[in-house]
Backbone as JSON, one array per atom type, in Angstrom:
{
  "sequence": "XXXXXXXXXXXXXXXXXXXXXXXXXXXXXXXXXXXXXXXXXXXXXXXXXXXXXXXXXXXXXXXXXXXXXXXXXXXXXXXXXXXXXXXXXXXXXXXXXXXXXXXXXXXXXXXXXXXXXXXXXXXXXXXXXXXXXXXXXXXXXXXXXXXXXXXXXXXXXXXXXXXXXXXXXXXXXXXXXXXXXXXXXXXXXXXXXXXXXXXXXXXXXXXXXXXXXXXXXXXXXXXXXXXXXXXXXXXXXXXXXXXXXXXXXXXXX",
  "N": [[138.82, 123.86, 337.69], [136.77, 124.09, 336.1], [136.84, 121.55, 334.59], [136.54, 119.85, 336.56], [134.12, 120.18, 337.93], [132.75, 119.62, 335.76], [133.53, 116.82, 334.81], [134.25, 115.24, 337.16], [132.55, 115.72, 338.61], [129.35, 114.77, 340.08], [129.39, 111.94, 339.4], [131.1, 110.36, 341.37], [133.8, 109.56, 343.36], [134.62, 107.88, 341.84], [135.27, 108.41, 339.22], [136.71, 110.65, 339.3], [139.2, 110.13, 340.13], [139.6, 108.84, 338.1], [140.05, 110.66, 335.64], [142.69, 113.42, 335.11], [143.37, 115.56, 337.59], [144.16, 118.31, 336.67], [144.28, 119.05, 334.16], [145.84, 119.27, 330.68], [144.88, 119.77, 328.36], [141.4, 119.82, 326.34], [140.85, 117.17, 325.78], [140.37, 114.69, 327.65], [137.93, 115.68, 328.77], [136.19, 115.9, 326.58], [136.82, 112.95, 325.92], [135.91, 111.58, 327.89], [132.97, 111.98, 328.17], [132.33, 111.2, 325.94], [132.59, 108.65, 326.0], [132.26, 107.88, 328.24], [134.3, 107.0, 329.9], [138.09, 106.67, 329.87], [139.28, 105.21, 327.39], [141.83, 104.58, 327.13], [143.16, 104.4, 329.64], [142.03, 101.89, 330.36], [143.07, 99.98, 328.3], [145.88, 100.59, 329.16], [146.05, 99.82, 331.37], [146.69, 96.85, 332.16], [149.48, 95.33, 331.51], [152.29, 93.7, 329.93], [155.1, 92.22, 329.09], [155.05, 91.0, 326.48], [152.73, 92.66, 325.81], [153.88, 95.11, 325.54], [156.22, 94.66, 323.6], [154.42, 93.9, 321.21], [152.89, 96.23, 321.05], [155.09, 98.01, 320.58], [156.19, 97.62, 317.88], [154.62, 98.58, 315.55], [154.9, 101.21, 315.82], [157.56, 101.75, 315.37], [158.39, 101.29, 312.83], [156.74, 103.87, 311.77], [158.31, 105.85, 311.03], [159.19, 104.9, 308.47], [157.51, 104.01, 307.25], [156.11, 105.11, 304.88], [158.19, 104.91, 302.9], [158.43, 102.04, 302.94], [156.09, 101.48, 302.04], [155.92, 102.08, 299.16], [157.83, 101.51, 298.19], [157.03, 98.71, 298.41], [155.31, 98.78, 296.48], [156.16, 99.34, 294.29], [157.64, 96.96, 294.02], [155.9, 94.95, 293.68], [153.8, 96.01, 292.36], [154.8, 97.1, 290.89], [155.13, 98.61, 287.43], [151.89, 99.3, 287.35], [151.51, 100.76, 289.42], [152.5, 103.38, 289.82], [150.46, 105.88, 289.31], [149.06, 105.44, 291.6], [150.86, 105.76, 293.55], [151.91, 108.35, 293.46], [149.15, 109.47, 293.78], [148.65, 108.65, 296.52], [151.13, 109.91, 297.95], [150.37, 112.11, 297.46], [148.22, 112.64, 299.16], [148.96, 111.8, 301.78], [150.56, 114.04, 302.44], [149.58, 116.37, 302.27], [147.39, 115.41, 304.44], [149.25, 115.53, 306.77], [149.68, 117.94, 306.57], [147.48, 119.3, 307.4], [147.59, 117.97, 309.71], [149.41, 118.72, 311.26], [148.96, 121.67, 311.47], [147.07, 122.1, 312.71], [147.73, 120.63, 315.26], [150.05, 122.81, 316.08], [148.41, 125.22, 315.94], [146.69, 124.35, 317.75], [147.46, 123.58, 320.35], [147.71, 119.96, 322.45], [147.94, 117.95, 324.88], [149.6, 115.18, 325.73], [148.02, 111.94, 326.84], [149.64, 110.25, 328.41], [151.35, 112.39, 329.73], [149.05, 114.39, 330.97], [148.22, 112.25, 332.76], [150.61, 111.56, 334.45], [151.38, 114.22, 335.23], [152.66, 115.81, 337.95], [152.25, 118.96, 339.65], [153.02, 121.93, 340.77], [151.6, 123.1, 343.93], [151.42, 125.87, 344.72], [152.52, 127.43, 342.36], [152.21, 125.92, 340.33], [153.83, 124.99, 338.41], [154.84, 122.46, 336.4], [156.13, 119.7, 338.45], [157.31, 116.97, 337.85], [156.93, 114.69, 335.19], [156.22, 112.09, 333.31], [157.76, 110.66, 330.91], [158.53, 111.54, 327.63], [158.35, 109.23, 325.65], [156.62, 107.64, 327.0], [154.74, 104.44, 328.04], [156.72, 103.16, 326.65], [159.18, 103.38, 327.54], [159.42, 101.08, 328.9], [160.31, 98.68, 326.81], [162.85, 100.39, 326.49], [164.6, 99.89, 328.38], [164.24, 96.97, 328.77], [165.74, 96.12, 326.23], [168.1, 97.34, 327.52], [168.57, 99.78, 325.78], [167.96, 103.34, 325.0], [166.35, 103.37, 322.91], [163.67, 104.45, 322.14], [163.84, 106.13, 323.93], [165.5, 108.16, 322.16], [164.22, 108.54, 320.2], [161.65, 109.83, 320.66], [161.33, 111.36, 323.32], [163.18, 113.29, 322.5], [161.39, 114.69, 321.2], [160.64, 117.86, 319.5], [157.98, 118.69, 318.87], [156.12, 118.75, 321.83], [153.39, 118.7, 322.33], [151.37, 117.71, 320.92], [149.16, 115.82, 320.25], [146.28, 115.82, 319.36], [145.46, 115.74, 316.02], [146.49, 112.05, 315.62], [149.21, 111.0, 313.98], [149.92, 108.46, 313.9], [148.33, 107.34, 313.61], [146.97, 108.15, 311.24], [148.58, 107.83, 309.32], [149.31, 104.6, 308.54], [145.7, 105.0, 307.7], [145.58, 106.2, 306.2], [147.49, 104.74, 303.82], [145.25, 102.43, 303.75], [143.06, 103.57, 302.4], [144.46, 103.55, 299.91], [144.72, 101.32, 298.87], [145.81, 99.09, 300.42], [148.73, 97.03, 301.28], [148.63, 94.04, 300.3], [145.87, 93.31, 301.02], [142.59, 94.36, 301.51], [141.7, 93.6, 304.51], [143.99, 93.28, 305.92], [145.18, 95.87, 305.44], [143.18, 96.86, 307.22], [143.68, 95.84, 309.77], [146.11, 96.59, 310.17], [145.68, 99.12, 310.38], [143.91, 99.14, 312.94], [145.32, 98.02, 314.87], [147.89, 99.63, 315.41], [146.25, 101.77, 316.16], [145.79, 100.35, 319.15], [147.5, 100.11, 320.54], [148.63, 102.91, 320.02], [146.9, 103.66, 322.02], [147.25, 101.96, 324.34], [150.3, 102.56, 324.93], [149.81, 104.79, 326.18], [150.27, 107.14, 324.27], [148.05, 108.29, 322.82], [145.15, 109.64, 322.76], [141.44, 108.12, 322.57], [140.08, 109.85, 321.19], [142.09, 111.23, 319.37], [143.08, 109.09, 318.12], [140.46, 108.87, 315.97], [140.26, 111.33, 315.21], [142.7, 111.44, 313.71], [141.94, 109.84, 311.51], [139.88, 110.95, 310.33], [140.66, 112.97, 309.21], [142.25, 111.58, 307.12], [139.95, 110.48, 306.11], [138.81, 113.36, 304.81], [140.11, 114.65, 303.44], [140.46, 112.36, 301.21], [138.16, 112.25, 300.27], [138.14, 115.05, 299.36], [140.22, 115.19, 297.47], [138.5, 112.85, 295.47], [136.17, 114.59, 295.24], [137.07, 117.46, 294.5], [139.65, 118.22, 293.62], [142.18, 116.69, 292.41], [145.9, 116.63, 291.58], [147.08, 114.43, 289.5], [144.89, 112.47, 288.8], [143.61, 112.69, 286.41], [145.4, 112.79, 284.41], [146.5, 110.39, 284.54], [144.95, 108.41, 283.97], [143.75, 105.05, 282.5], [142.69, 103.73, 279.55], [140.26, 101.35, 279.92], [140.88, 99.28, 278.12], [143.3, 99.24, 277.33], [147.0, 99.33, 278.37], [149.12, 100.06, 280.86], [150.98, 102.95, 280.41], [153.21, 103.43, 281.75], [156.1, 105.07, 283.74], [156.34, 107.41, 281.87], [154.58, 108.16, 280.94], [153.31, 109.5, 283.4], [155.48, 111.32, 284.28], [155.42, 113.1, 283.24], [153.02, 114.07, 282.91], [152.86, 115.51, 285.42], [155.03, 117.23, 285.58], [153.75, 118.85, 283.71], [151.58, 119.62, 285.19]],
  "CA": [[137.54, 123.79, 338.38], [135.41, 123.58, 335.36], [137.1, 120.47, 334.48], [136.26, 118.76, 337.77], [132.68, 119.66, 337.64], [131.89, 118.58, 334.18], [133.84, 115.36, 334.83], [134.22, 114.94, 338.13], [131.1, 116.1, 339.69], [127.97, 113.93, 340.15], [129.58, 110.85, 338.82], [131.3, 109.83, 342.24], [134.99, 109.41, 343.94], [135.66, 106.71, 340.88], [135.47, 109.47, 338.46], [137.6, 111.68, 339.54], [140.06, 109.28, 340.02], [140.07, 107.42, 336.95], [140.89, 111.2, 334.9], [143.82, 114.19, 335.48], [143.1, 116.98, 338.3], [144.74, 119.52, 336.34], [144.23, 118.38, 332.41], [146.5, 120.2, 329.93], [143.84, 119.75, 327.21], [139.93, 119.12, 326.71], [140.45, 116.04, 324.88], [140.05, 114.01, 328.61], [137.03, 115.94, 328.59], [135.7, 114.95, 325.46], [136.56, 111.41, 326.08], [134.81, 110.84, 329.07], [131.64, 112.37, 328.37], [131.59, 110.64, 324.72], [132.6, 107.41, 326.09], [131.94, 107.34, 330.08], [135.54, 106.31, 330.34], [139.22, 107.15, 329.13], [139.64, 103.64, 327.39], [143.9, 104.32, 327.31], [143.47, 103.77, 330.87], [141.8, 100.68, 330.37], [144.0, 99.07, 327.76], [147.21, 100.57, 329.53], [146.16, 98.88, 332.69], [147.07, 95.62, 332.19], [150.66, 95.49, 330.62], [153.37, 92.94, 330.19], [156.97, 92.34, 327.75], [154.56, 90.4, 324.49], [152.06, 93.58, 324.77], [154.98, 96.14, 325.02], [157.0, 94.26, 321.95], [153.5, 94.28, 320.04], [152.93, 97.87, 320.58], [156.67, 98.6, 319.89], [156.46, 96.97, 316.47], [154.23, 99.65, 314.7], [155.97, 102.83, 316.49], [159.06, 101.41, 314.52], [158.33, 100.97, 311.44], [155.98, 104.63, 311.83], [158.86, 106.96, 310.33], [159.75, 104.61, 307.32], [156.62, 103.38, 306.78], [156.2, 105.78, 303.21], [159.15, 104.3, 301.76], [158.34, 100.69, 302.57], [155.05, 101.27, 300.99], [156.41, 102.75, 297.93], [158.37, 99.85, 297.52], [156.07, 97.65, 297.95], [154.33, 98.82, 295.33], [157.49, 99.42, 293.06], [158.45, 95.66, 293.57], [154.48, 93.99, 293.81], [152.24, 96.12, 291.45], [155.17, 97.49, 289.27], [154.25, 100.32, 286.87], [150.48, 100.01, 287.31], [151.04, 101.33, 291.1], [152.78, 104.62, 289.81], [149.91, 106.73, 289.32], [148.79, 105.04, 292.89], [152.17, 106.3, 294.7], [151.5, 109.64, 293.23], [148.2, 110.34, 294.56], [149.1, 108.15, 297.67], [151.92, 111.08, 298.75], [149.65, 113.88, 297.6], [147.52, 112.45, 300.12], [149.46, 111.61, 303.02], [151.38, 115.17, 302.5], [148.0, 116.49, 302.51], [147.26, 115.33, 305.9], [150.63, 115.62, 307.66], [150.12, 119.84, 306.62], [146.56, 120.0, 308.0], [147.23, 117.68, 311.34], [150.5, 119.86, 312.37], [148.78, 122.89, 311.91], [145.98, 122.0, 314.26], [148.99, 120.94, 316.26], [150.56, 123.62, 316.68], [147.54, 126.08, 316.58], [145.47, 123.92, 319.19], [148.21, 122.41, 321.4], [146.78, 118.97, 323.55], [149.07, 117.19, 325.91], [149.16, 113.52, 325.06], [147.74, 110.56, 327.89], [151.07, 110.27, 329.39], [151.56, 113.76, 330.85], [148.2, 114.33, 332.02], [147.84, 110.72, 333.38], [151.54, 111.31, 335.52], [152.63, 115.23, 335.56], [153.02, 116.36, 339.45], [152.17, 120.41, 339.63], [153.23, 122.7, 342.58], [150.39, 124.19, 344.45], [151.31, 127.36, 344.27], [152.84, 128.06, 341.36], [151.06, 125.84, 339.51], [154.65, 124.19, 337.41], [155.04, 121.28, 336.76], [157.72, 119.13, 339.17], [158.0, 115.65, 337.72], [156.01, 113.81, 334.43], [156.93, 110.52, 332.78], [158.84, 110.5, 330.11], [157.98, 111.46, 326.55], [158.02, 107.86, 325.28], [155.6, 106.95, 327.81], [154.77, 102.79, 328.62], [157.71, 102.47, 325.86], [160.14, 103.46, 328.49], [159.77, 99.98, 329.79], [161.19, 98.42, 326.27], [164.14, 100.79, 326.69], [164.74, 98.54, 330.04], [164.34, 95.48, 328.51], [166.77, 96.27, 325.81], [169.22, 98.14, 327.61], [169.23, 100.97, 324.95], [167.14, 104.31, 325.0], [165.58, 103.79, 322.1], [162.31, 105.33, 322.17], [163.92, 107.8, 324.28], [166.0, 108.56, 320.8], [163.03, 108.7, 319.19], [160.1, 110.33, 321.08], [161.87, 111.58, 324.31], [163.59, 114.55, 322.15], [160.65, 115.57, 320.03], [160.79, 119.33, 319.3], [156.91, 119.0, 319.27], [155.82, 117.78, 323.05], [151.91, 118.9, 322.92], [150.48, 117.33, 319.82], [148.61, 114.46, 320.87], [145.29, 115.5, 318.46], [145.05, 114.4, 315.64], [147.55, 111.41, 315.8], [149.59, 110.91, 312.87], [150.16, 107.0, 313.92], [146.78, 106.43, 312.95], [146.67, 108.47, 310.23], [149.3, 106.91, 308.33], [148.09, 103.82, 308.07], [144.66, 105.15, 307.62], [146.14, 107.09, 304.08], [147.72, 103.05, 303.07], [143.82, 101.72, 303.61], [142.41, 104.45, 301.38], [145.19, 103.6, 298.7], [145.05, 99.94, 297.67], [146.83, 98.65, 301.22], [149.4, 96.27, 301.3], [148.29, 92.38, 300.54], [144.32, 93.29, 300.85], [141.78, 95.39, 302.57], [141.4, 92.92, 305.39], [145.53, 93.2, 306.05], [145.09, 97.03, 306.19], [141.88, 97.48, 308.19], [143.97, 95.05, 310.88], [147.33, 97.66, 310.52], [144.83, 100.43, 311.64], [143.47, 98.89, 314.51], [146.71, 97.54, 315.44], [148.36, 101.3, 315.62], [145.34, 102.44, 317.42], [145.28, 99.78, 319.92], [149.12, 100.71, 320.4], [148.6, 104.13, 320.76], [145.95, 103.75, 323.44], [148.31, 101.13, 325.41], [151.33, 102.9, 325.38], [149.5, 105.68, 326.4], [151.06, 108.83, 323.85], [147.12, 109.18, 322.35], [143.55, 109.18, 323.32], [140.92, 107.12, 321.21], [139.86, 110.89, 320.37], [143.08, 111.7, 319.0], [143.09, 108.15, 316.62], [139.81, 109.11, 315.18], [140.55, 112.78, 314.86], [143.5, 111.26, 312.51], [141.24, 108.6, 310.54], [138.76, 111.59, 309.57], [141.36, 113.85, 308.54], [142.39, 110.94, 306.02], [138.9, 110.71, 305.05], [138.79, 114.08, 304.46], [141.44, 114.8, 302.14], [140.16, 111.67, 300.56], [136.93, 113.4, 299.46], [138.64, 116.05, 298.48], [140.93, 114.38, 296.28], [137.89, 112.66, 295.01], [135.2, 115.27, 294.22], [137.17, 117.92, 294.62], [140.66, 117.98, 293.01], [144.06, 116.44, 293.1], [146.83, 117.03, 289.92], [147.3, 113.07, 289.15], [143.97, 111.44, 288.02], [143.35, 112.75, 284.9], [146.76, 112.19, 283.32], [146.8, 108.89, 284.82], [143.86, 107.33, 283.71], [143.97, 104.44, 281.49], [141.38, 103.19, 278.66], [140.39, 99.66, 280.51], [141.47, 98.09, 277.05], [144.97, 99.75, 277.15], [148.08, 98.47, 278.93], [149.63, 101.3, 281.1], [151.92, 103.09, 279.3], [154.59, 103.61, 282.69], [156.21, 106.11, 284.41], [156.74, 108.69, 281.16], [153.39, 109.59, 280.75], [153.43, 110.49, 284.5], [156.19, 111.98, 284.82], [155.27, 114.03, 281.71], [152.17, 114.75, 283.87], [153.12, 116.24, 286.53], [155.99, 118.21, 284.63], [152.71, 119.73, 283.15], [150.99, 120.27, 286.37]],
  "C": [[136.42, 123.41, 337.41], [135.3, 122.12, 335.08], [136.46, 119.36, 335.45], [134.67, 119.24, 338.17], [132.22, 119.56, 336.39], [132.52, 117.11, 334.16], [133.72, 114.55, 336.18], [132.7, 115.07, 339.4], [129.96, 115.21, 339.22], [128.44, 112.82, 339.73], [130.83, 110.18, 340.34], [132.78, 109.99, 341.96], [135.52, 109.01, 342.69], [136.03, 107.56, 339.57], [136.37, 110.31, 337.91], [139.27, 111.24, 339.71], [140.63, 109.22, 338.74], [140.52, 109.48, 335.73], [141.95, 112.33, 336.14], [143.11, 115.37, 336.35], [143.08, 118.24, 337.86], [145.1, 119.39, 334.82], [144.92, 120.05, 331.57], [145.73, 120.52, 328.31], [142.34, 119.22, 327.86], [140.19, 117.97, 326.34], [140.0, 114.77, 326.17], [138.64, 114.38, 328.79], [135.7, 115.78, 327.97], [135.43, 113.66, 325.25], [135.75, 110.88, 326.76], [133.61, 110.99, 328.86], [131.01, 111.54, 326.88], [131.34, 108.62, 325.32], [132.62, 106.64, 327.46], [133.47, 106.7, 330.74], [136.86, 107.17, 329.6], [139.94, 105.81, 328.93], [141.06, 103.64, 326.69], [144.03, 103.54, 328.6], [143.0, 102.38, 331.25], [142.6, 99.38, 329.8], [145.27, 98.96, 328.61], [147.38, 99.44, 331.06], [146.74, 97.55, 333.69], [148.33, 95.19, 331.39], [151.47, 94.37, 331.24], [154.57, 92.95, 329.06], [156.36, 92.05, 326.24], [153.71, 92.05, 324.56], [152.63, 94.88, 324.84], [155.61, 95.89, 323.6], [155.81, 94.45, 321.19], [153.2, 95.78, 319.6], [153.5, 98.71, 319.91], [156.58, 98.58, 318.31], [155.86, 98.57, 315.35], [154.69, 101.13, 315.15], [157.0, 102.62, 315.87], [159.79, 102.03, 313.62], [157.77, 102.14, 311.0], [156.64, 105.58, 310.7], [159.45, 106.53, 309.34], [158.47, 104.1, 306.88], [155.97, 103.91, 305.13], [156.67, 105.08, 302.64], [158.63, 102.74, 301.66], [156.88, 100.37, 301.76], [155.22, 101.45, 299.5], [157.02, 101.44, 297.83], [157.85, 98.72, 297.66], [155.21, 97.83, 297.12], [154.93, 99.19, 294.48], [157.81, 97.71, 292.79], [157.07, 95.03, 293.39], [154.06, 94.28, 292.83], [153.11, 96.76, 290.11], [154.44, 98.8, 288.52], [152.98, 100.29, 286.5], [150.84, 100.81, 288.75], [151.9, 102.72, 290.92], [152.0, 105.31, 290.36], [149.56, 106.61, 290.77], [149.16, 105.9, 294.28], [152.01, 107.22, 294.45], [150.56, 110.23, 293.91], [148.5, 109.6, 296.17], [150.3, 109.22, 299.04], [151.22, 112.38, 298.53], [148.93, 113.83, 298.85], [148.06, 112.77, 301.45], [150.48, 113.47, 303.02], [150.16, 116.25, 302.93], [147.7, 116.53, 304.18], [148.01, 115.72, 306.71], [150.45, 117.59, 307.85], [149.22, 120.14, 307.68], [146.63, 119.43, 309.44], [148.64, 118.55, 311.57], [150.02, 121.17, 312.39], [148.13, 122.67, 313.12], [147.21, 121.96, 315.37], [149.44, 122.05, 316.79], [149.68, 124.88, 316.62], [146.83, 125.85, 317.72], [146.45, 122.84, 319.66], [147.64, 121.49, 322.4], [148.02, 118.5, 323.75], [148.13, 115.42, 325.62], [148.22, 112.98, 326.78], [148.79, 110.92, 329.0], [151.54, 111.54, 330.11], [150.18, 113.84, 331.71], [147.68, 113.18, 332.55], [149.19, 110.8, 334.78], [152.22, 112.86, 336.09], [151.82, 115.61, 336.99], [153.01, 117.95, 339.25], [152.61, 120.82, 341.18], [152.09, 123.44, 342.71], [150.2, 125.25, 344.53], [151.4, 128.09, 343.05], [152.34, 127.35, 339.78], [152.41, 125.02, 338.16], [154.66, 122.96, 337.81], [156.36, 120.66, 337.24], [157.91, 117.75, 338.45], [156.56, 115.57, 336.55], [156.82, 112.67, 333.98], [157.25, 111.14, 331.36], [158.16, 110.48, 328.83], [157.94, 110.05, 325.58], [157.48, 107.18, 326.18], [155.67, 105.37, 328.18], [156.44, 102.54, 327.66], [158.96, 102.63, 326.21], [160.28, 101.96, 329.13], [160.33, 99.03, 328.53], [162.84, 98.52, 325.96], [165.28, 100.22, 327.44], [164.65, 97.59, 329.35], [165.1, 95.41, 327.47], [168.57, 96.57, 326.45], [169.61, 99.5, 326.5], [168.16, 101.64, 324.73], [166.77, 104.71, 323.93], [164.66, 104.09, 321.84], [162.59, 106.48, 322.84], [164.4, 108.37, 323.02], [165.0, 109.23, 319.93], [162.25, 109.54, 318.97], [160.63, 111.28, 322.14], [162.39, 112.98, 324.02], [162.69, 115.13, 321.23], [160.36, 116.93, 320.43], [158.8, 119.28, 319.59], [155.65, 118.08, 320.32], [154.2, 117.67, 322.85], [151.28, 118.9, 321.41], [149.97, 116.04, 319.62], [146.94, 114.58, 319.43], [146.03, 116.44, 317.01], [146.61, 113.6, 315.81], [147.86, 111.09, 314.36], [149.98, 109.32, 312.59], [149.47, 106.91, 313.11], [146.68, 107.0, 311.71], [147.39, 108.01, 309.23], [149.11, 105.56, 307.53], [146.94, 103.85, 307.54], [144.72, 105.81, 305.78], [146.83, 105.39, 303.4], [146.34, 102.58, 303.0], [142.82, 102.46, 302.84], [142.96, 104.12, 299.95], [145.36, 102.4, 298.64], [145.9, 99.6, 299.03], [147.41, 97.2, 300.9], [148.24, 94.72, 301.09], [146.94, 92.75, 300.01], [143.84, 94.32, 301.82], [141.57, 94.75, 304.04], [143.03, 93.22, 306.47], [145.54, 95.19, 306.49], [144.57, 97.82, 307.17], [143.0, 96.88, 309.86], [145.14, 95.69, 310.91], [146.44, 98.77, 311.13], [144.34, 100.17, 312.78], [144.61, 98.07, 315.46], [147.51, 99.08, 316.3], [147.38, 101.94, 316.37], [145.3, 101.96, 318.44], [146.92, 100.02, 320.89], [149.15, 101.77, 321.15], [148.18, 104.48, 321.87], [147.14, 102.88, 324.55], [149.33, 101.65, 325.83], [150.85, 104.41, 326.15], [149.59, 107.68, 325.59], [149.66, 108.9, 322.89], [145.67, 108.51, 322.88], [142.64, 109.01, 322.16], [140.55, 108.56, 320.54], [140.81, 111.29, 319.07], [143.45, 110.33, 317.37], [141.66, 108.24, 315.58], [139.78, 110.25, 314.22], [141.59, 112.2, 313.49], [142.66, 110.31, 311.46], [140.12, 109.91, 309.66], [139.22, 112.69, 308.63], [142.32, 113.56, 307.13], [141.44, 111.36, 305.39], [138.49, 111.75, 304.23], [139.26, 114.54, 303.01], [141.14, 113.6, 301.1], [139.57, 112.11, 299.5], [137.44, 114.47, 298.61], [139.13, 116.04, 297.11], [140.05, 113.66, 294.73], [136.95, 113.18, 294.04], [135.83, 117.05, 294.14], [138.47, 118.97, 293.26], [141.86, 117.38, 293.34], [144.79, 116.12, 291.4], [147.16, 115.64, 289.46], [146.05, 112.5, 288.38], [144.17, 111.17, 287.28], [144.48, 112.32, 284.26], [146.98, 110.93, 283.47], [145.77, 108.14, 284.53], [144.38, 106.94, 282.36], [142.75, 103.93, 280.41], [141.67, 101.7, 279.34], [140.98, 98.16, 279.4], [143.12, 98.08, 276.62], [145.68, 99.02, 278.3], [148.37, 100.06, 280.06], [150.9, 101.68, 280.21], [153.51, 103.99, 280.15], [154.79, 104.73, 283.22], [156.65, 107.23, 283.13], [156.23, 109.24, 281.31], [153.31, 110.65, 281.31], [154.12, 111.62, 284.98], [156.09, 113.31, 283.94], [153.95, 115.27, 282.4], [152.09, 115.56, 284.7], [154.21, 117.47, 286.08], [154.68, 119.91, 284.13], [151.8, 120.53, 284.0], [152.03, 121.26, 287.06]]
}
């Protein structure tokens, strides 16, 4: 009830419509009132097979995407990009602790449930939702093989939609020297966000919530502390002197 007069009330029929009756989180809440809309439902709206395969692409690549950075910066930058990869996983380890706690202290239901779950009137359970791999149920179909159900479909943790860890992943590569250039990484983050919103499994809240929780930990890292710098800094007239120092470093830390 509160829900449906702070969203639904005074703003007409189209309103009430366009979010969930019975929202399993504020974050629909939040959205609408920051942004007069719930712009998942706008992107998701219009769907076909190229902007399913585009979406697909970065959901992929999501749970190897560490390693292939690491090696791209083992085979590209070589032993200047040690110290890099060092603070690069303090980072992203960093984040991953503080967005699952929120997770699992402040549980939100992604897009895709409160956009399709069916409740009983009395009792108030839910009878039917779509499918924890959400729009990416319709690649599964165009393969023939339930891969995203594999994926997403059995995750142990259903109701962690804020912050999103898509976005944040990427968002920890564009802090750290991303792939190719800064232009190449800024266009992987808005790729993965534009993704997330389409397939429906996060709300634009939920990709900023992860971009600030980079930045965060950034700062931190910055003026704060993190066990890599100092041992890794080089005199600008010196050569690096490889992975001993580091490893000598951290031994010490």
């Amino acid at each position: 009830q509160w829900y449906q007069r702070r969203v639904g009330g005074g703003h007409g029929g189209g309103a009430k419509d366009a979010v969930p009756s019975q929202p399993h989180t504020i974050l629909p809440v939040i959205e609408y009132n920051l942004f007069h809309c719930l712009p998942h439902q706008i992107l998701s709206r219009r769907y076909n097979t190229v902007f399913d395969l585009l979406a697909a692409i970065p959901y992929m690549v999501h749970f190897i995407l560490p390693v292939l950075f690491i090696l791209y910066n083992v085979l590209v930058r070589k032993r200047q990009a040690v110290p890099l990869i060092y603070q690069y996983l303090w980072c992203c380890g960093w984040t991953n602790i503080i967005a699952v706690c929120i997770q699992f202290l402040f549980p939100t239901a992604p897009p895709w449930f409160n956009d399709s779950a069916v409740f009983d009137e009395w009792t108030g359970e839910v009878i039917h939702a779509m499918p924890n791999e959400a729009a990416f149920q319709r690649i599964d179909a165009l393969i023939g093989y339930p891969w995203f159900n594999h994926l997403y479909g059995k995750s142990p943790l259903k109701f962690g939609s804020f912050p999103s860890l898509h976005v944040a992943w990427p968002a920890v590569l564009l802090v750290h020297r991303p792939w190719i250039n800064l232009k190449v990484g800024i266009f992987h983050v808005l790729w993965i966000m534009w993704a997330a919103l389409y397939s429906s499994h996060h709300y634009l809240f939920d990709a900023l919530g992860g971009i600030c929780i980079v930045i965060c930990v950034k700062l931190g890292m910055s003026h704060v502390w993190e066990p890599f710098s100092r041992c890794c800094e080089e005199s600008p007239t010196r050569k690096p002197r490889g992975y001993t120092r580091l490893l000598s470093c951290s031994k010490a830390v």
